[in-house]
Every structure is written in structure tokens, then in C-alpha cells.
N, C-alpha and C positions, 0 to 999 in steps of 0.2 A: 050391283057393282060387277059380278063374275061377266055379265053381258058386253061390259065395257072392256073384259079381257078375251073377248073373242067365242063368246058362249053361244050355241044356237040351239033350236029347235032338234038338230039331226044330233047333237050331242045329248038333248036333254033322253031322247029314246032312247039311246046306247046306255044311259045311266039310268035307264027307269030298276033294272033289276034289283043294283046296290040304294038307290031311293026303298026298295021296297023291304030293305030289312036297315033302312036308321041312318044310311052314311049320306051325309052331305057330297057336295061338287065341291070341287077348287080347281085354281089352275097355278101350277108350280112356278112361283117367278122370279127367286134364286133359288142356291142350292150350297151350302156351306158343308164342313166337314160335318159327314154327319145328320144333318139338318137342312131342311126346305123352309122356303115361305110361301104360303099359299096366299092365292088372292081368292075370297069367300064373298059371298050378298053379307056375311055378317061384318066384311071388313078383312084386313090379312092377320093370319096367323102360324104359329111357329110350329111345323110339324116333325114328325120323323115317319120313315118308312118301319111297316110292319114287317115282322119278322120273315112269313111265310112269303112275302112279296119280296123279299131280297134273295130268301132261297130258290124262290123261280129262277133268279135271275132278269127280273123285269123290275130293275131299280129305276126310280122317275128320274127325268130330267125334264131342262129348265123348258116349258114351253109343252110339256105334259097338261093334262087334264086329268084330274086322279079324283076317288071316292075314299073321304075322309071317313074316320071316325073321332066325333067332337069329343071334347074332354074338357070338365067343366074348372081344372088346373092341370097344369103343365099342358106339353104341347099335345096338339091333337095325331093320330096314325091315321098313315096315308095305307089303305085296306087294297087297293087296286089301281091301275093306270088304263083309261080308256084308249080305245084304239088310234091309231096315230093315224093321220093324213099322213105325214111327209116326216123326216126324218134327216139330218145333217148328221152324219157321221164321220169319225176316223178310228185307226186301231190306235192301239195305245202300243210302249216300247213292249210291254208282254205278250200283244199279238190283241188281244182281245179288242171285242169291238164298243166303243165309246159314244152316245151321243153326245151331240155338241148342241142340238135346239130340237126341237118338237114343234109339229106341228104349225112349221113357219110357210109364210104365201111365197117372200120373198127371200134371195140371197144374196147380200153386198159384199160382194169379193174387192176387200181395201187392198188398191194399189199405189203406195205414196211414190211422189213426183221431183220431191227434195234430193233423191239421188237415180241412178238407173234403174228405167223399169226392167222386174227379173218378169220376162214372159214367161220361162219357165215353171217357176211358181205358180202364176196366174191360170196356167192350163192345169195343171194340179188342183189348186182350187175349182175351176172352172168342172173339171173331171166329177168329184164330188159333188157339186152344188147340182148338175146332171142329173144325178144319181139319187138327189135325195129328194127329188119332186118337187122341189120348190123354183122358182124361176130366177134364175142368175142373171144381175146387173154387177157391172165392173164398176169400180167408182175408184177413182183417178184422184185422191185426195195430195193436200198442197199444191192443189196446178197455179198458185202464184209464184212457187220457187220451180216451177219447171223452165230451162233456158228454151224448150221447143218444144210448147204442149200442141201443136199440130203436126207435128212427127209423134209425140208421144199418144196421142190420140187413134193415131193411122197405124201406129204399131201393136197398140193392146187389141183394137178393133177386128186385126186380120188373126190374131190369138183368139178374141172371144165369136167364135164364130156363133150367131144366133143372140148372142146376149148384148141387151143395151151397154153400151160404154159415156159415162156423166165423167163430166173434169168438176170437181168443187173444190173449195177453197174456204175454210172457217173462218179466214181473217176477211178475208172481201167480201165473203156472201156469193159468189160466186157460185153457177149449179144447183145453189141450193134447195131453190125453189122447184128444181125438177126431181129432187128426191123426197122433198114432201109433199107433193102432187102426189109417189106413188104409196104412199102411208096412209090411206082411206079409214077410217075408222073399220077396226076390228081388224085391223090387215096387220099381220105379224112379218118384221125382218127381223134378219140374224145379220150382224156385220160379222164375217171372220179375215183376219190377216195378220200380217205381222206384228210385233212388239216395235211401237214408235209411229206406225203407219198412220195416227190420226182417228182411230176408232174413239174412243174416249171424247175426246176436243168435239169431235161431230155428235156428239152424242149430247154432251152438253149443250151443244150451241142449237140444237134440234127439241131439245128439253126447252131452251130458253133460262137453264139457269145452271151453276156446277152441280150437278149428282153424280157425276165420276171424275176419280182423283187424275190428275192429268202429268205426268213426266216428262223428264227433257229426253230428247236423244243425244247418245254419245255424239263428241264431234269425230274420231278418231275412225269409225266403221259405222256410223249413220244408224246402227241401232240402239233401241228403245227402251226403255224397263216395262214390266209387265207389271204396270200402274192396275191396271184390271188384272183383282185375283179371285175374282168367282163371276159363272156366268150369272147375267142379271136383267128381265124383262122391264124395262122400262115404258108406262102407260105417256105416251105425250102428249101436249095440248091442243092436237088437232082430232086425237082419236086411236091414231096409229097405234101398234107396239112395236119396241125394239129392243133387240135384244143383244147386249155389247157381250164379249168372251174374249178368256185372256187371248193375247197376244201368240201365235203360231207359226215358229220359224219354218216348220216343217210339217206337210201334211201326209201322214199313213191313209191313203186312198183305200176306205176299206167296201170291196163287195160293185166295185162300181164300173162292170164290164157294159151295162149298157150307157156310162156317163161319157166313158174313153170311144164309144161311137157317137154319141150328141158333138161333145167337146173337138171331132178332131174329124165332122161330115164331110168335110172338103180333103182330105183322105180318103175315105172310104166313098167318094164319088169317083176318086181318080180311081181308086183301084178298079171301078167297074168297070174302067175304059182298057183294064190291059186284055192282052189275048189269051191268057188261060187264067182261069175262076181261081186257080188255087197258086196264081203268081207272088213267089217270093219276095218281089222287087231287088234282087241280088245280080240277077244277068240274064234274064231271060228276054228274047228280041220282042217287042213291040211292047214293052211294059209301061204302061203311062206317068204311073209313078216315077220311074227313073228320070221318063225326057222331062217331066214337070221338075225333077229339082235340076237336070241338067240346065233348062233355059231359066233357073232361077223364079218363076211362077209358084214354087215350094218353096218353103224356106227349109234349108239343110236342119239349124237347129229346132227347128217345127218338129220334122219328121224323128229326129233322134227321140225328141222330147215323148213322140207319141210311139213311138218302139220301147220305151225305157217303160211306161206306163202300161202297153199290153205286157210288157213282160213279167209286170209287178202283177196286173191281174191273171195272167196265165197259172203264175206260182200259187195266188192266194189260192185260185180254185183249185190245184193239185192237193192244197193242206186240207181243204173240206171237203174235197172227193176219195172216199176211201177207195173206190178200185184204182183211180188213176194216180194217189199216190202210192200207192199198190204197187204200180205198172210201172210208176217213174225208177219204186226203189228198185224193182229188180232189173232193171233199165241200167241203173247207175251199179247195181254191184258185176254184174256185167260186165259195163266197162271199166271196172276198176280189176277182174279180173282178168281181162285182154291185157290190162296195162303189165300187171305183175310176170304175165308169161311171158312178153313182149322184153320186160326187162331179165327177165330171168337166159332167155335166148340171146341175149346180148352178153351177157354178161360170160356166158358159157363160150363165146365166140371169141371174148376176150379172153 
């Protein structure tokens, strides 16, 4: 059974050590308050994380491979989490950092059609899904309510630079058949996006039956309820897994300085073309980035989008660099004492 959840040969060596003192394999495929469900060769079972593994701080998540230990009542402990391929991440509003899936091949960044696509979000996401090793497809969900899915196609496509972009439609069938082409037996996706966007409905109609509860969208601001409240690996019937999570109005990009150069290449080609290495793009003469958004070639809200995003990674890496937040505080009290003299001078003058 674990085979069917993506078990191999290179995982069974990585677990030989915990084999050699009595723990079983599983692989974690929800995760409730609290409590996991493993999928075992014995079949799934209800676990919880062991003490000393929560105090590491290497709590599982959904799309882990961990070393059980069985228990012949109540739920079994999860003793360790085997090494991850890939990782989906975000921070959470305390800063900390959260996965969202383990161990996944692919990433279906839901973009619904039913009202304006936010390209900004999609590059957010896009940022992340970079970042987390996995390969990122856009999927363009209700492209039967879109009034112009070949603008809207043309416009997520020059946002996902590198990533497949599918239009599908649950009601039609529409696409569909090109996103279970890429669910190969043993092949794990994670669909992340917003509340309402259609994850659930696809997930069902990809299942071939309801295993996720499905909600209306508001009519009044086009969003969704967060029908999905725990993430959830779903085995399908061609082989696939998939892995549905709540709903995400907003993603805290956590750690993902090399996703913001995947995500945002056609930037970072222009800049090569300017004349000095370390070109602002502000006003310096021959900058190529500027004439590109001058002749419209850049999209203005592109480049914000990807200024807004180094700027978010700039800061995260000043909080986990202790000399350079070091450098910034005495940076900043600095100028907080320029200011005070500055006013102080003023003030005497008046």
C-alpha cells in the first residue's frame, strides 16, 4: 500500500536505520489538530507526533514520510520524519515558518476565471512554488465563466514565466485531461490558492466522486469559504496523489530569494543588458530596465510586483542574519539620531 503513496527504493535506505530498532514507514496524508493519518502496507492509521520530535521542531507535515512506532491500541507515534525532497512553504502571521506539502513533484497554482485574474498573487505564489523544488503549473480554473480566456491565458502566461499555464473547467471537462496526464502514478501535487478558487470541485471531479466538501462563493466580492479545513493527500484512480489545502488569501513568501529570480528571469535578463552591474533602475543612462518599461515591453505592475517581493526577501534575510541585522539596527538608530538633532536645530532656530 505505502508504494502506491509514493514509497521507493531511495526512501527505503534512508529508513533502514529506524527499521533497525522496530519503527515501521508511513507517509502522513492529513493532519488534524493534534493528530496525523498515516498511510501504512498495514493500511491507514491514526497517529500523533512524539514528544522529542515536536521539541526539535521537525513537526510532520501533510506529504512527509515519517518512522512510526506501532501501538497495538490507541494511535501509533510518529518517532522521526525522513528527509524531504522538496518542500512548499509559507510563514505564518508569527513569522514562523509553516509547511504547506512535503515532498511534492508538482505545484498547481489555482487561478479562478469567474472574476479578474490577480497576477499579482499568482507571482507570489509562483515565487514560492520556485522555491520549493517542485515544478509549478498555473491552472486557470472556471475558464467556462471567463468573458476572454485568451487574454486571460496571454496574461497569466507572461506572469508565469517558465511554468505551464492549463485553462480547465469542472463543469465542461474542459483541460482536464491535461492535468491528469501529469499525475503518473506515484507523482504527488499540491493545489495551493485561494478560498472559492475551485480546488475542492477539482479535486472531486479528478477523484471521480465528492471527497471534498464543496462551498458557494459570496456573490458580493467573489470570495469563497474555506470548505477545505485541513490539508489532505488524496490517492486517485489513475495512480496520482493530490494534495488539496485550505484556501490562501495571502501568501507570506518564506526563504524564497532564489524563487523571486525563477519567477521574475525576464527581469533579471534585462538587468544584464544595463550599463553598470550594480544599476538601480532609478535614473541611470542606458538602464535597460527602464527603456523596457518605458516602451511598455515590461509591465509597470510586473516590475512593482517584483520590487515589493525582493523587498520582502531583503528584510526576511536581515531578521535571520544576525550581523546584518546588527548593521541595519545601528543603521537605523543613526538615523533616528540625525533626525532628533536635525529637529532639535530647528526648533532652536525658531
Amino acid at each position: 500500500m505505502l508504494e502506491d503513496y509514493g514509497w521507493s527504493s531511495k526512501l527505503q535506505d534512508a529508513f533502514a536505520p529506524h527499521a533497525a530498532v522496530g519503527l515501521v514507514p508511513g507517509r502522513v496524508i492529513a493532519q488534524h489538530r493534534g493528530a496525523y493519518d498515516l498511510a501504512t502496507d498495514a493500511g491507514e492509521r491514526r497517529a500523533e507526533a512524539g514528544g522529542r520530535l515536536l521539541a526539535s521542531g521537525e513537526a510532520p507535515a501533510v506529504g512527509d514520510f515519517v518512522a512510526a512506532e506501532g501501538a497495538s491500541d490507541g494511535p501509533a507515534i510518529i518517532r522521526a520524519v525522513l528527509p524531504r525532497r522538496t518542500a512548499f512553504t509559507r510563514l505564518s502571521p508569527e513569522g514562523r515558518q509553516q509547511v504547506v506539502a512535503a515532498n511534492v513533484d508538482i505545484a498547481f497554482l489555482i487561478a479562478p476565471l469567474e472574476r479578474a485574474l490577480n497576477l499579482r498573487r499568482l507571482e507570489r505564489y509562483l515565487v514560492q512554488a520556485w522555491a520549493s523544488g517542485a515544478e509549478p503549473v498555473v491552472l486557470l480554473t472556471k475558464a467556462d465563466l471567463s468573458p476572454d480566456l485568451d487574454e486571460a491565458m496571454r496574461q497569466a502566461s507572461r506572469s508565469a514565466i517558465g511554468a505551464s499555464v492549463l485553462a480547465v473547467s469542472a463543469i465542461d471537462g474542459g483541460g482536464l485531461e491535461l492535468v491528469r496526464g501529469r499525475l503518473a502514478p506515484g507523482v504527488t501535487a499540491v493545489m495551493v490558492g485561494p478560498s472559492g478558487a475551485g480546488k475542492s470541485t477539482l479535486a472531486n471531479t479528478l477523484m471521480g466522486e465528492a471527497r471534498m466538501t464543496v462551498g458557494a462563493v459570496r456573490a458580493d466580492d467573489a470570495r469563497g469559504r474555506h470548505t477545505t479545513s485541513h490539508r489532505q493527500l488524496l490517492l486517485l484512480p489513475g495512480g496520482g496523489l493530490l494534495l488539496d489545502t485550505p484556501g490562501m488569501r495571502e501568501l507570506a513568501i518564506d526563504g524564497a530569494g532564489e524563487g523571486v529570480t525563477a519567477a521574475f528571469d525576464d527581469i533579471e535578463l534585462l538587468a544584464r543588458d544595463c550599463r553598470f552591474s550594480d544599476c538601480s533602475h532609478k535614473g541611470e543612462p542606458d538602464c535597460a530596465v527602464r527603456a523596457a518599461l518605458e516602451s511598455g515591453a515590461l509591465d509597470e505592475g510586473r516590475w512593482r510586483s517584483f520590487q515589493k517581493l525582493s523587498r520582502e526577501m531583503a528584510h526576511q534575510a536581515a531578521q535571520e542574519d544576525p550581523l546584518l541585522r546588527e548593521h541595519n539596527r545601528k543603521r537605523w538608530v543613526a538615523i533616528h539620531k540625525a533626525n532628533r538633532a536635525r529637529y532639535k536645530a530647528r526648533d532652536a532656530e525658531w
